[in-house]
N, C-alpha and C positions, 0 to 999 in steps of 0.2 A: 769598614770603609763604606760611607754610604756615597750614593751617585754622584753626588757635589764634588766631592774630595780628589785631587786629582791624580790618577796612576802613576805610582813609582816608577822610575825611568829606567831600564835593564837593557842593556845591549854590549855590544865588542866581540868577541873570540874565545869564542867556549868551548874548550876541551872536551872531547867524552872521555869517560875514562872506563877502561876496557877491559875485561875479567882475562886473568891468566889464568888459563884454565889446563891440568895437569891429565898425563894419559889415561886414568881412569878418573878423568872428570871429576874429581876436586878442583876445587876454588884456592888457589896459591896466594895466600894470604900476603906472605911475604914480598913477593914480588909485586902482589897492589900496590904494599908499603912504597916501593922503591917508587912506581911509576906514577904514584900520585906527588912525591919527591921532586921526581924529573918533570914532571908538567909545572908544578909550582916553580921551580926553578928557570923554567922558560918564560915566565912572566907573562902566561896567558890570562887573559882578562878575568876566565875563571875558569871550573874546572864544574860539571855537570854527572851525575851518574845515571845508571838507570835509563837512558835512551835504550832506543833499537840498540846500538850496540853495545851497549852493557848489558844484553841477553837478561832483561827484565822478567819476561817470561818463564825464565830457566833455574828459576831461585826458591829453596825452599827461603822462609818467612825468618827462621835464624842465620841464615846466611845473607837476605836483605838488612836484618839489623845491625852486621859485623860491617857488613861492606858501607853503610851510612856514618856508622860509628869512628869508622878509621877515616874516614874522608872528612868528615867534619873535625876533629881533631885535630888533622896535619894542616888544614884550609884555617882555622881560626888562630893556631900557634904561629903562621904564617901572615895571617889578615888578608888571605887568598878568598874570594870571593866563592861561594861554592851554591849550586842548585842538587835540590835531591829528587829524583825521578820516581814520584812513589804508584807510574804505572801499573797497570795489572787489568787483564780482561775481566775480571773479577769484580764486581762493585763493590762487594761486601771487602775482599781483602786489599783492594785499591783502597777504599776509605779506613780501614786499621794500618794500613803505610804511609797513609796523609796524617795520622794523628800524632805518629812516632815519627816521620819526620821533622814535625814540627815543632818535637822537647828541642831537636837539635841547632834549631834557629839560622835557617840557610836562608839565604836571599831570596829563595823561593820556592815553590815544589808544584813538580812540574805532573800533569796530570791528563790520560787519554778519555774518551767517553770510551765506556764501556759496551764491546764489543761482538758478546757471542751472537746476541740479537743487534740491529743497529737501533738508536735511539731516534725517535722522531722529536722536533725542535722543543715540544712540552718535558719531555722527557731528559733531555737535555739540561734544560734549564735548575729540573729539580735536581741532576745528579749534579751540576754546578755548585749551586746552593749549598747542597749534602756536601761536600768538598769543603767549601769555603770555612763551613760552619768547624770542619773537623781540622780544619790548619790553622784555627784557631790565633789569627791575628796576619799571619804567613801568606805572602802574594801566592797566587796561580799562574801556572805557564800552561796553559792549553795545545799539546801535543795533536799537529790533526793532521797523522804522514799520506803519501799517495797510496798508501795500501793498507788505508782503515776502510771497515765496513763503510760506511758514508764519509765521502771526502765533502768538506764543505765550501762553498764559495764566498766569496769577499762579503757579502751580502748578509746570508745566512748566521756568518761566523760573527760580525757586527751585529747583529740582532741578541745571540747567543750573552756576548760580552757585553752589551751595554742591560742586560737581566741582571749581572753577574758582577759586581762592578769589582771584585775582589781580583778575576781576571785580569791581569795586568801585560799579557804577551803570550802571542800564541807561535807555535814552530811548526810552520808550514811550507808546501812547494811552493815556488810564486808560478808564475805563466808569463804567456805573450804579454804586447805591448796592453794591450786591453784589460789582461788580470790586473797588469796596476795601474790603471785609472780606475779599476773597481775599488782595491784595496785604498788607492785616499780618499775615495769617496765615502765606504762606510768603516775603514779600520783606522781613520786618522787617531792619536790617542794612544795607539796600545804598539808596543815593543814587537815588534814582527822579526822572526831569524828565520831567514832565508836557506836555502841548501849552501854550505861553504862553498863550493866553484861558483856561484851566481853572487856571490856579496857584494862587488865591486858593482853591478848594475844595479842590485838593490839600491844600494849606498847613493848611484847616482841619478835613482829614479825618486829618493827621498823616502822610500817606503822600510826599506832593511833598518832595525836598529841593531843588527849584527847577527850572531851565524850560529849553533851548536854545529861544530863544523867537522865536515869531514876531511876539508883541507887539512885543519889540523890533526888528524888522523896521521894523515904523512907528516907532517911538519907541525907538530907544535908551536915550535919557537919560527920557523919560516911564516906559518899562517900568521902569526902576530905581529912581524913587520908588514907582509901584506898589508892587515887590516888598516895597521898606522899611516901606510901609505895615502890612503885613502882620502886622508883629510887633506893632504898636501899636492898630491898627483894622482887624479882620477884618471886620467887619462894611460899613464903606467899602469896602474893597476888593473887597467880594465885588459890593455896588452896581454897581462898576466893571467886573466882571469881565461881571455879567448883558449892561452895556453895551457892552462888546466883544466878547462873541458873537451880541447882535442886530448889530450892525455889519457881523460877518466874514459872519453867515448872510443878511442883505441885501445886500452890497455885494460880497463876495469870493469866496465858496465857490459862488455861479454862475457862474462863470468857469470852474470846474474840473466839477460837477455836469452843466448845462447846454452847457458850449461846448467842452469837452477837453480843456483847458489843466491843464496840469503844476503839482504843486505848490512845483519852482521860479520854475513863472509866477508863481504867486499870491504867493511871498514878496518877490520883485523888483516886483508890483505895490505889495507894504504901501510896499516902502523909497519907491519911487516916490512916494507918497501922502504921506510924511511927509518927503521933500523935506530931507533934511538928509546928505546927500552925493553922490556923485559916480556913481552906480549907476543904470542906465536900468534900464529893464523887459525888454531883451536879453538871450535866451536866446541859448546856442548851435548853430549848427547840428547835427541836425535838428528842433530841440525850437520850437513856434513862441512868439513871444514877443506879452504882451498891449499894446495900442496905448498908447503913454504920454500919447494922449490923454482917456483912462479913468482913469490917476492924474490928471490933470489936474482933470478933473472931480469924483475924489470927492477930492481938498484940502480942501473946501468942508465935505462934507459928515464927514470924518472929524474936521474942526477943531472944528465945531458940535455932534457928538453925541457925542464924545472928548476936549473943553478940558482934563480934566485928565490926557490924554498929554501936551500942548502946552503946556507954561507959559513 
């Protein structure tokens, strides 16, 4: 893809999909099977692995090949749309998960800069390239959360992707009113997924092309009318969105604020919460996991001030 050519369009309601992970921290193969079933079956736009909360980190290298292997199978028997997260602090073993993700021809593979040192912009560029060259035809999703070594700005990250032109969408925080006049100023062109609770303000600031979301975390199939709504009732949506960020910032984001928990705690607490597959609140070890008796208890309270994730 040379710089003329112009970026494949990726956006909507992207599922993560999220490791069942058994009391002595086996990978519950079976129960992926099922939960990758249940997302496909809720007709989300697509299904993503390998985020933050698919505990990327926490994989040996044959348990990254099973878990790519099964999703792209049940995604393509389906014509389910799927991205493979071939993350890793690791340069060297991020770039041998971008080569093998990409026998398995996903829509895209999604990719962090490598992290134990932070890369300076030169640096960057080359591990882009290195990337590109290894996914071997395969768009880039540029992974750049608020708690990477170097967070980048609308600016920087345009600089970065117009190097890169294989980059085709990057999944980042957005900000104040300011981050997006940043973001169409130098990111217009590329596919931006915003945090799931802010979609509906992406959506209507023109900047979001949709979400790896953690609304769908709790809701699957809720998140994906959301989404739809979007095109029709901005305004509803946005109603919705106010009330899923009082929700995350009462019920969930003290969990990680206040008590230390990880933000794959916190996404395994939404699934937990919304109770519609086969995924406990089990982290991997050493990461601690939040009590599934906390999803238990906000059921109640997600069902009552969210009815319409739940229909």
């Amino acid at each position: 893809m040379n710089a003329m050519t112009p970026r494949p369009a990726i956006g909507g309601n992207w599922a993560s999909l999220l490791l069942p992970i058994a009391a002595d921290d086996s990978i519950e193969f079976d129960k992926l099977g099922e939960e990758i079933d249940i997302l496909i079956d809720a007709g989300v736009d697509g299904i993503y692995s390998n985020g933050t909360a698919g505990e990327f980190h926490n994989q040996t290298e044959a348990e990254f090949d099973s878990i790519q292997a099964m999703l792209a199978e049940r995604c393509k028997a389906s014509s389910t749309p799927f991205v493979i997260g071939a993350c890793q602090p690791d340069p060297l073993i991020m770039l041998n998960r971008v080569r093998r993700a990409a026998v398995l021809d996903p829509r895209a593979i999604q990719v962090i800069l490598p992290d134990w040192w932070p890369l300076n912009d030169a640096e960057a560029v080359d591990f882009l390239k290195r990337a590109a060259e290894a996914a071997d035809g395969i768009p880039l999703i540029l992974y750049n959360p608020p708690h990477a070594k170097r967070v980048l700005a609308p600016k920087d990250l345009g600089m970065l992707c117009a190097a890169v032109s294989e980059v085709i969408g990057i999944k980042l925080a957005d900000g104040d009113a300011s981050w997006y006049v940043e973001a169409r100023l130098y990111l217009s062109g590329l596919s931006l997924f915003v945090p799931g609770q802010h979609l509906a303000t992406g959506t209507k600031e023109g900047v979001a092309a949709g979400s790896f979301s953690n609304v769908a975390c709790l809701s699957p199939r809720g998140a994906q009318t959301w989404t739809v709504s979007m095109r029709n009732d901005i305004d509803a949506a946005l109603d919705l969105e106010r009330r899923i960020c009082t929700f995350m910032d009462a019920h969930i984001v003290p969990f990680r604020q206040e008590f230390g928990y990880s933000n794959a705690a916190l996404d395994k607490l939404l699934s937990a919460i919304g109770n519609w597959g086969p995924v406990s609140t089990r982290l991997r070890f050493p990461y601690r996991s939040i009590d599934m008796a906390e999803a238990v208890r906000l059921r109640r309270i997600a069902r009552a001030e969210l009815p319409d994730l739940f229909p």
